[in-house]
C-alpha positions in Angstrom: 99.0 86.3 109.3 97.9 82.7 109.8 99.6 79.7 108.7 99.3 76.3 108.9 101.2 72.5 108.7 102.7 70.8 105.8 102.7 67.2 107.2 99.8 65.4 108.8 100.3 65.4 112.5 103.0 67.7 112.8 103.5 68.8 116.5 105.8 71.6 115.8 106.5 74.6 113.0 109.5 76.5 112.8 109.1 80.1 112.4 112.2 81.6 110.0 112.2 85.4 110.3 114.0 87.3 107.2 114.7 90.6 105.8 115.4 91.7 102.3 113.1 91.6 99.4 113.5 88.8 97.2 111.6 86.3 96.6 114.4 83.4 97.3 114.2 83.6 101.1 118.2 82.2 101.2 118.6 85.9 99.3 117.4 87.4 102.1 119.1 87.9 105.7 118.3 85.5 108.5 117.4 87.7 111.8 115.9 84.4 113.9 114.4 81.5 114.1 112.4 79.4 116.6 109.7 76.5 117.0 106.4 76.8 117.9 106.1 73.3 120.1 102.6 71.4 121.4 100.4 71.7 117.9 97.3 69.7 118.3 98.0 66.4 115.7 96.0 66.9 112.9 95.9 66.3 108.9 98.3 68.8 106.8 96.6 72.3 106.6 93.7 71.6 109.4 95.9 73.8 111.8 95.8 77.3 111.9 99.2 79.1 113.7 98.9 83.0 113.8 102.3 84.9 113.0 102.5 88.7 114.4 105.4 90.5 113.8 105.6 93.9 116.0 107.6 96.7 116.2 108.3 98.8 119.0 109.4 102.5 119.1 112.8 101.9 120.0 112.9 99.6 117.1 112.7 96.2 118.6 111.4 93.3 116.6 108.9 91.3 118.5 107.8 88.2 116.6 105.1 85.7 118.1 103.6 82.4 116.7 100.6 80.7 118.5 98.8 77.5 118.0 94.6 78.7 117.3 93.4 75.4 119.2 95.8 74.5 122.2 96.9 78.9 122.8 100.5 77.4 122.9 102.4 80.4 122.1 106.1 81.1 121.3 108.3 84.3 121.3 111.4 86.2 120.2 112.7 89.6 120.0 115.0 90.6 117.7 117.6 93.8 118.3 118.6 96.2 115.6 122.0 94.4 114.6 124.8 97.5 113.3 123.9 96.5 109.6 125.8 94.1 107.1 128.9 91.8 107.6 132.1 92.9 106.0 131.9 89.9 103.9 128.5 91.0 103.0 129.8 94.7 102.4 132.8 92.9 100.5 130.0 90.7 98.0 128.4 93.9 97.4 132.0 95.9 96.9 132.9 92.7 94.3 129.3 92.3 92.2 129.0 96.4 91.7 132.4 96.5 90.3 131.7 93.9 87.5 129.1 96.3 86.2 129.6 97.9 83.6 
């Protein structure tokens, strides 16, 4: 899935991995985030940074960005966590109960 910059010579993106399914990414859960460092200075949206996002069969998240010019390339994995918060299970408890 390629990408690219938002400000003229920006010599680094930050890659924000969520879950969930709305459109509001702050609605969604936060699994990681890192920054893709050494992006060849160039006008906003000349740079092209390829995002894979892999899955394993144990279930492990692997999540790579790399820069299409200079190769620089940046990782993370992310581990099946054991599900929501208890405040997050509490939120959930609290909004279905005001339903009707």
């Amino acid at each position: 899935m390629p990408f690219t910059t938002v400000e003229n010579n920006q010599a680094r993106v930050t890659v924000h991995v969520l879950q969930g399914e709305y459109l509001q990414a702050s609605k969604n859960k936060s699994l990681a985030r890192f920054d893709l460092v050494g992006i060849q200075p160039a006008p906003a949206g000349i740079p092209q940074i390829d995002v894979t996002f892999e899955i394993d069969v144990d279930g492990l998240l692997r999540v790579s960005a790399s820069d299409v010019v200079t190769g620089m390339n940046q990782e993370v994995q992310v581990r099946a966590s054991s599900g929501l918060s208890k405040a997050e299970i509490e939120a959930i408890i609290e909004k279905n109960q005001m339903r009707p």
